[in-house]
Each structure stands twice: as C-alpha cells, then as structure tokens.
N, C-alpha and C positions, 0 to 999 in steps of 0.2 A: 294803874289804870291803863286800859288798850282798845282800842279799836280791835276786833275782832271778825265781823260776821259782816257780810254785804247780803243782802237776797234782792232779785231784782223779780220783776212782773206781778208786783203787789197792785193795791187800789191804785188809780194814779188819782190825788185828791190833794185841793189845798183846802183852808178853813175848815177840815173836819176835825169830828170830835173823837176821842177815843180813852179810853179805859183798862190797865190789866187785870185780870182776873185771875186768881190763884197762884199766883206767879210763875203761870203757865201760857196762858191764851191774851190775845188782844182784842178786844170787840174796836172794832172803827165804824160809824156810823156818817153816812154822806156826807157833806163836802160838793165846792165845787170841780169839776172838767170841763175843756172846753172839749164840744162835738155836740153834733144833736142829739144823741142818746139824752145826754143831760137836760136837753128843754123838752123833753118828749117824758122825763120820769116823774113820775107824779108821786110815788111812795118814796123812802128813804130806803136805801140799801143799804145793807150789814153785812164786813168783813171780817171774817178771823184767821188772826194771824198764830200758829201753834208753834209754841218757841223749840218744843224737843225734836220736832219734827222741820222747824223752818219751813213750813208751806204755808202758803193765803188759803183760805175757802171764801166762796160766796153765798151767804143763804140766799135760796128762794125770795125773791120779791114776794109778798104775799097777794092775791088775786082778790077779788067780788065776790069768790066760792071760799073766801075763806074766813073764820068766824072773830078770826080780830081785826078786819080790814079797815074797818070804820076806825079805829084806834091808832093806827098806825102813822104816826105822823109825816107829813108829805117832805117832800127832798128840800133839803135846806146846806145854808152855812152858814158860822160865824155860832153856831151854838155849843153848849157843851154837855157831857156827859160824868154821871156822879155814882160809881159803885158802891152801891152796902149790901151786904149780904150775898143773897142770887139774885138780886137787883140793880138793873142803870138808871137814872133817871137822866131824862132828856129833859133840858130845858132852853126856848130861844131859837136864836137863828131866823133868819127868811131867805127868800127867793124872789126872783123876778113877777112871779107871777104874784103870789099870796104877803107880801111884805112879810112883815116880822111877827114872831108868835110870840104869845105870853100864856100858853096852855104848856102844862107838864106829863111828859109822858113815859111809861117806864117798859122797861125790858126786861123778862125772866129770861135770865141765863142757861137754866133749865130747860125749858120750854120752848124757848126761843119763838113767847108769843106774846104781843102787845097790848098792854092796856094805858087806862086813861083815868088814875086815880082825881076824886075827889076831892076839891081843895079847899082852905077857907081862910077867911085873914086877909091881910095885905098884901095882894098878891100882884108881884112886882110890875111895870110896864111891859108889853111886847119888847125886845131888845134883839141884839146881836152885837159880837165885839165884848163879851162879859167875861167874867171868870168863876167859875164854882168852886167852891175848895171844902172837901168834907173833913169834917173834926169830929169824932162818934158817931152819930147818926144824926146827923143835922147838917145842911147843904148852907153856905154862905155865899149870894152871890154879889159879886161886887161890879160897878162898874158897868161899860160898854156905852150905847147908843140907843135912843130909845126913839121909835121913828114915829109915833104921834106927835110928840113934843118938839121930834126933829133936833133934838140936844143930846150930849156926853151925860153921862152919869158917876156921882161919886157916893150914891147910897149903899146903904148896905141891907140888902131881905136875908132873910133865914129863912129855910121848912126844917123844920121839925118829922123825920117820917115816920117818926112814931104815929104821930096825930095828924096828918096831914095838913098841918097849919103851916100859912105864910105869918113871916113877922115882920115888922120894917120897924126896929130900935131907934131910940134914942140914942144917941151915941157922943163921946165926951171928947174932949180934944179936939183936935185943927184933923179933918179926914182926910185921906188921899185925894188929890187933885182929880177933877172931872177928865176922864181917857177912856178908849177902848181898846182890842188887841194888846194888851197887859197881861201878867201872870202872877198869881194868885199860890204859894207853896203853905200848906201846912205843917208845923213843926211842935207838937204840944198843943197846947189851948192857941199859940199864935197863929195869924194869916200874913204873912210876908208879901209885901204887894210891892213889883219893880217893872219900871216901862210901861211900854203903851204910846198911846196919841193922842195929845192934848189940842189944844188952840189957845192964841194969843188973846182969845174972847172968853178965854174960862169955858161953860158950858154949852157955846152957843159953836155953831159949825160954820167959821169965814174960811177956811180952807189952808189959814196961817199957821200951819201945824208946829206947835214941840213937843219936846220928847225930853223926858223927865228922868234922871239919872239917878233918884236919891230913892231907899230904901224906906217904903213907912209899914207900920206893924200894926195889927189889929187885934188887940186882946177879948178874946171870945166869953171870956168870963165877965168883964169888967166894962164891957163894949168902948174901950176905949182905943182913940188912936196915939200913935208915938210916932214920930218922925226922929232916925236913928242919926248920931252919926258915927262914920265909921271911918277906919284904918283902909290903908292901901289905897290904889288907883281904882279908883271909880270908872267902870265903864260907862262907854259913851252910852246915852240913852239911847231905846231902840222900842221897835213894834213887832208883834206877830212872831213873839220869840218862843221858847221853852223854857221848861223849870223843870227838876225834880227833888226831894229831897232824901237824901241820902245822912244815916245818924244827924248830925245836928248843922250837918253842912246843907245847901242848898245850891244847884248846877245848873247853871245855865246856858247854852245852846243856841246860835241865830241869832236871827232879825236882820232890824230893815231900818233904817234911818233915810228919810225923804230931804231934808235937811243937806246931810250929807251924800247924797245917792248914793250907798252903799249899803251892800249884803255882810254881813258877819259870817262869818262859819269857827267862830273861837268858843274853846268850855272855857266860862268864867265860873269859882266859884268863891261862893261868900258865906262864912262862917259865921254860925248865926252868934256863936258863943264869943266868942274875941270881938266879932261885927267887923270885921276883914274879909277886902277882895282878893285874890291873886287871880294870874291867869297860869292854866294847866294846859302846858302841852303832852297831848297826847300820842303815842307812837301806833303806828298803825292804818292800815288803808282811812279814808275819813270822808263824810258826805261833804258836798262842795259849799260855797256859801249860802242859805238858803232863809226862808223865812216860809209863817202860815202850814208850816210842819208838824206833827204831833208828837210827842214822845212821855214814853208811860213806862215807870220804874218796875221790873220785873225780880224783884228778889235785890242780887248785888248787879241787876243788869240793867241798863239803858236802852229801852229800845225807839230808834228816832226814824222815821218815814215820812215819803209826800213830801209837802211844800211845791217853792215855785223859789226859781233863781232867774239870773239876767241868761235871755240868751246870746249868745257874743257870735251865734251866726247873720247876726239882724242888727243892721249899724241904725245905731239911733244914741243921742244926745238925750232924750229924756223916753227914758225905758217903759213908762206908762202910761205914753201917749198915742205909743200906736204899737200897742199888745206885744211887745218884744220879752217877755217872762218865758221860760218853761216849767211847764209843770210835771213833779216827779213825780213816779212810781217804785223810788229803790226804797229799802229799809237797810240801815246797819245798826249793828247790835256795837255799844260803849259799855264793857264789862268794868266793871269799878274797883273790882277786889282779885284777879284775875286768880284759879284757881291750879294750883301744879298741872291739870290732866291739860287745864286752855295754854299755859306757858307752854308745853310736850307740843300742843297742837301747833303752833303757831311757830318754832323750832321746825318740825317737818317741813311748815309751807317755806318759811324764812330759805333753808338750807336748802330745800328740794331734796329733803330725805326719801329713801327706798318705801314704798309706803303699800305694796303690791300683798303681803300677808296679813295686812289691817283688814279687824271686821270693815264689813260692809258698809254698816251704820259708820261707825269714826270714819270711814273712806270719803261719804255723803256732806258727813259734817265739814270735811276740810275743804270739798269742793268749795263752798261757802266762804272760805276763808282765803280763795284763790282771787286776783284780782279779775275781773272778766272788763270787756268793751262794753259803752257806753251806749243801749240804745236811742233810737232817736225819739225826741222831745217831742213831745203835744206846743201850743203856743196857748196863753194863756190870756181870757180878756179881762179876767175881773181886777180891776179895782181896788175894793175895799182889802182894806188890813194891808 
C-alpha cells in the first residue's frame, strides 16, 4: 500500500457527495465553500475527476434555456450519491436557504442530464448527515438527521430502482444507534455501519455529543442487525470520516472527534472475516489530518479529496467557534496493491532518477507524484458534520 499521486486545484468542497464510475472518472456533486459564489448558486454543480489523465472538469451549470433545469437539484450538503449502471442517484442534503430534501434525483452519466424519477412507498424524511450504501440494485439509507422532527435517525429505507419503490422494513435485533455523518461499506449482502455523532439523549439533539466506536452489521437479506465483536484496538470513535471496501477488508480514512478536539489523518483497517482492527502505515507523501472528505474506490485505487482540517494560522481554543477550519481542494490518490510500472515510478521520484527520455505522458504522471507547496486555504463556517 502507497501513497502515490497529490493533484492540487480540484473542487475545494467539504460535505460533498461523490461516486466512481468505471473505475476511471469521479462524479462530485456540491458540497459546501465558503465565498459568496456559494450563497449566490442555486443549482448543484458537477465535478469530474479523470484518473488516467489527473485533471478536474467542471460541467456547465445548467441555465432556464435548458430542458432539465426544473430537475436539477438546487446546491446542497450533507447528501449522498449512489451509482448503478449509467446512473447516480442523489438523495438528501440541505442548504441554508431551502433546508433539507427528501426528493430523489438522478444523473445520466451519458448524458449528463437531470431528471426526477417517480417515487412510491415509504419514502424516507427530508435528511442530511445519512449514509447510502448500494447492494445490486437497491440503495439502503441509513441513519443522519432528519429536520422536521429536528432528531437523529437509526432507520433503515430501501429503493428498489428497479420499481422505484421506497421501503422502510421491519427490522430484527437491537439497530445501530441514532447518529449522523457515519459510514455506511458494503461487503456481500452486508452494511457495515462505524462512527458518526450520537447524543447522550439518544435521538433527540442537546448538543452532548458521542461518538460510537463499536462495529454493527446489517444483513440485507435477513433485515437483521448484529452488533460485532471484534479483535485488535478499536479506534476511537469518530465523525465525518471515510470507508472503502477493498476484498473483504474495509479502510478507513479521517474524522473528527469533538469530544476529543481532534482531526485523524490515520488508515485504520477492519477485516471483516477475522472482525480485526489494525492500523496501517502507509509510506508516502499523505493528505493531512482532515475530516467531511470524500473518497471513492477506483479499481485497486483510493481516491480521497476536499474536507476541512484545523487551521493552525488562526489561534483559537475551540476551532468552531469562530470558523478557524480550512477547507481543501487537494486530492491524493492511496494505491492499495501498488503495481511494478507505480513501484518504477515512485523509484525515479524517491531517487531523483534521469527522467529527460520518458514519454511525455509518464513525464506528467510523475509530475504528480512530486511534492509541491501548499496553497493557501479558503476558512471555513459551516458547522455541521
């Protein structure tokens, strides 16, 4: 496993949602920033990130002349995104202006135009702070905030996108604790649910936050829940982190403990087969400690972007109370399985090998793998997660 690839002047975005595709492209879908651009956008913007190439694109905002405009859901955070097929579906999320949604809305990859499928069933609260986790073609959401009721959530809805049906099961066992900003990995028919942000009032929001360190499991066949226990040191509970799952292990990335006033930047991984932690150090340039980042499994690749860390130019005792966050714009690429041509590569930059007869292209790609300066930070106001 290596750290490998830095790319800098991506989305700068925390709470966005994001997705790979082909295990080629990244769709990122908005997210907050601070600047008034952000209180001035009314549609969501879409990023793509192309791994073979390492470049961002921006599409088009779409305009009033344009014939999916009414579909297009308006700029949010805290929602997520769920690929099947040449389809995303967006679900969730709010903004200052329009609070929180509970309309679902989908993206062709293709097309790269919006629509607003038809729903039916149980179709879950407005939220933010949730997790999606697709298992064949069916979306499970678990979890988050739900802002009518102004409570945590620890149910569970399905769609089905065969049928466009919501379902909200019956479900057997003791369920995961009411939290938001939690992750949500798929492995087989299971949903692996770790972290997040609870309260010491269960589902209600007094501000006494915990943070839940214990692994519980969601059997999608059997709708039942299992609370595990496992081998090795438990990491401390945390928020607003990452997951991927890689064979039958699961990697996790970040977060935030409020509790603790501390940012993580450690890969913990937990083996779903033994039900063992370890922590894996990884050698290689590495993103700093960060939380509200996305990261989205591209073949044997890691790709992790955005978030928001402390900024340590701005003295303060309690870092969110008067906006001392930065929020990034870098991506770096965690290669898991590193391949002989990235070992070669990484050799050149390590040594400061001759590298003046290299095609063009491998010339470009090491650029990438060179450490560059750090530019300067956005400050960050939001809050949540």
């Amino acid at each position: 496993m290596q750290w490998t690839v830095q790319v800098e002047d991506g989305p700068r975005r925390v709470n966005h949602a994001a997705v790979s595709v082909q295990d080629r492209y990244v769709f990122s879908f908005g997210g907050f920033f601070s600047g008034d651009e952000y209180l001035h956008m009314e549609k969501i913007d879409v990023h793509i990130f192309d791994l073979n190439h390492l470049k961002w694109t921006k599409l088009k905002i779409p305009t009033r002349d344009d014939d999916d405009y009414e579909f297009v859901p308006y700029m949010r955070y805290g929602h997520t995104a769920s690929a099947i097929g040449d389809k995303i579906y967006l679900y969730g999320g709010c903004n200052e202006l329009y609070g929180a949604c509970d309309r679902l809305y989908c993206f062709d990859i293709n097309t790269f135009k919006w629509s607003m499928p038809e729903v039916s069933g149980s179709i879950p609260p407005a939220r933010d702070g949730h997790s999606a986790c697709v298992i064949g073609e069916k979306i499970y959401v678990f979890g988050g905030f739900e802002e009518r009721s102004e409570c945590f959530s620890k149910d569970v809805y399905i769609l089905d996108t065969k049928t466009m049906k919501w379902t909200h099961p019956h479900v057997f066992g003791q369920p995961a604790s009411w939290r938001d900003f939690h992750t949500a990995t798929a492995i087989g028919r299971y949903m692996y649910i770790f972290g997040g942000r609870g309260d010491v009032l269960g589902e209600e929001h007094s501000s006494e936050e915990i943070y839940d360190n214990q692994v519980v499991v969601f059997d999608t066949e059997t709708y039942s829940w299992h609370w595990l226990l496992t081998k090795g040191i438990s990491p401390i509970g945390r928020r607003s982190h990452s997951a991927v799952a890689y064979g039958r292990c699961i990697y996790l990335f970040g977060g935030y403990n409020a509790l603790e006033q501390q940012h993580y930047g450690d890969i913990l991984k937990f083996d779903t087969d033994k039900r063992q932690w370890s922590t894996i150090v990884v050698p290689g340039g590495h993103p700093c400690p960060r939380r509200r980042h996305c990261c989205c499994l591209m073949g044997e690749k890691a790709v992790i972007f955005g978030g928001s860390s402390p900024n340590h130019d701005v003295a303060s005792e309690v870092e969110e109370a008067d906006n001392s966050l930065q929020d990034h714009n870098d991506l770096y690429l965690l290669d898991l399985n590193p391949s002989l041509k990235t070992l070669c590569k990484l050799a050149v930059v390590k040594y400061k090998l001759y590298d003046e007869l290299l095609p063009q292209q491998l010339k470009r790609e090491l650029a990438h793998m060179l450490p560059k300066p750090s530019p300067r930070i956005q400050n960050s106001s939001l809050s949540q997660g």
